[in-house]
N, C-alpha and C positions, 0 to 999 in steps of 0.2 A: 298500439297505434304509434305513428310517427309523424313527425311535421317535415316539411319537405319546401324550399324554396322551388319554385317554377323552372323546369328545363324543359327541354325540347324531347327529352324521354316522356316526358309524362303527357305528350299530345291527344295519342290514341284516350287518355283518359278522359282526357277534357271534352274531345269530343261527343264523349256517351253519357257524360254528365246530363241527371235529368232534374229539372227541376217543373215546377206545376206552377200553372197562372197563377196560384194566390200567393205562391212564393215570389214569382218574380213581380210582384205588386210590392214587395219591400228592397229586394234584392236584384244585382244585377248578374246577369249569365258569366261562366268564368273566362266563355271565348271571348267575350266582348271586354273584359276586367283586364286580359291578360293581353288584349291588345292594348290598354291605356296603359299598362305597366311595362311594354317595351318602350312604346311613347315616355316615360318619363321616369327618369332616373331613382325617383323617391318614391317609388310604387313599387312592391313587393309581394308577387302573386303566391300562395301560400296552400299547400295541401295535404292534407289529412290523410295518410295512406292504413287502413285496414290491413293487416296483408298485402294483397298485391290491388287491393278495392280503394278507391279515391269515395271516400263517405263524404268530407266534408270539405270546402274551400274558402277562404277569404282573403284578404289584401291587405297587408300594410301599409299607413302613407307617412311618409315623415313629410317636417318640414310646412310647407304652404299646405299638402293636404290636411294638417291638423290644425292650423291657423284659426280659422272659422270657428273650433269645439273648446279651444284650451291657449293660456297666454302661457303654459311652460314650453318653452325650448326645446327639454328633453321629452317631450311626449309623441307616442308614436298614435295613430289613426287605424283602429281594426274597424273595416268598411266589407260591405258586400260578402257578408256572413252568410252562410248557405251551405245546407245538409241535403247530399241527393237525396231526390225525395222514395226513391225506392230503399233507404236507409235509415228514415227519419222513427225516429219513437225509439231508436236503440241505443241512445247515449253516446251516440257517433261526437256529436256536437259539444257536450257536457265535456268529453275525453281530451275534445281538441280546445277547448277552455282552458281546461287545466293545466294543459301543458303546455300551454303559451307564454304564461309568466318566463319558463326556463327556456324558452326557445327566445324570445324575445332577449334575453341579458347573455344567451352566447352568443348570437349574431347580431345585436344594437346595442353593442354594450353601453353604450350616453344614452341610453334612455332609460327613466324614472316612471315613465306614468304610461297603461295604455288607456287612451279614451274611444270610446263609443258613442254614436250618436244611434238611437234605436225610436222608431214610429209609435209616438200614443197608444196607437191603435193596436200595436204588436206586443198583446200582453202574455204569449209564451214568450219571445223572442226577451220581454222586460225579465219576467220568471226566472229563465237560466241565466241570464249573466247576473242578478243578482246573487244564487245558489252559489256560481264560480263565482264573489268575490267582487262582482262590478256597485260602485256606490253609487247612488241618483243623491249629487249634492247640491240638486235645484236647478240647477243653466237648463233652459228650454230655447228651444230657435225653430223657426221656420224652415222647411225642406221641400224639395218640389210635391212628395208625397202627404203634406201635414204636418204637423208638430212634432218637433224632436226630442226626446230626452239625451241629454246628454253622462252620461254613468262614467267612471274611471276605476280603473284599479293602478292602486301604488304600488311601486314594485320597491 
């Protein structure tokens, strides 16, 4: 697997990206993501490539996007996590965890911390980022969908 900043190569993928209602009841779609991430400089649309297969995608936010979850500076916002759902159960997700830490310190090299804010309610989604490393050091906030936990990994 490989992580992959968002070009305009990777369109045809985005487009077939399939996700299921109860997913995007946490999550939002990557066409709609990767529009807010041209809109805005510290948004970073991020893709999982299998092979030549887009398994998983999310978003980095620096900056104001991380404001809200954490008072470091150096911390970056991994937001709108999402495993196609004709890929889910194979460790597509788990893989693109992992290798986030190194992909995160060659391309953001000033950042220290990735934070996550993940839904109560979303107790696989809580499951594997704790497995890769994510800590729940207590911060909870409100989100339009429910209570947040807020989890971090140090880098």
């Amino acid at each position: 697997m490989q992580l992959y900043l968002y070009d305009d190569r990777f369109k045809n993928a985005i487009e077939y990206y399939e996700l299921t209602e109860e997913q995007l009841r946490y999550t939002g779609h990557p066409i709609e993501c990767i529009k807010l991430s041209n809109e805005d400089s510290e948004r970073y649309s991020i893709l999982a490539m299998e092979e030549d297969k887009l398994v998983t995608f999310f978003v980095l936010h620096k900056n104001e996007g991380v404001k809200p979850y954490s008072n470091n500076n150096n911390s970056i916002l991994l937001r709108a996590f999402s495993t196609d759902a004709r890929y889910q159960g194979k460790g597509y997700a788990k893989k693109a965890l992992i290798l986030l830490p190194e992909f995160v310190k060659e391309n953001f090299s000033e950042t220290n911390e990735i934070v996550l804010a993940v839904n109560l309610k979303n107790e696989a989604a809580q499951g594997l980022y704790k497995k890769c490393g994510y800590v729940d050091e207590g911060v909870r906030k409100m989100g339009k969908k429910g209570e947040l936990i807020i989890m971090s990994f140090h880098l």
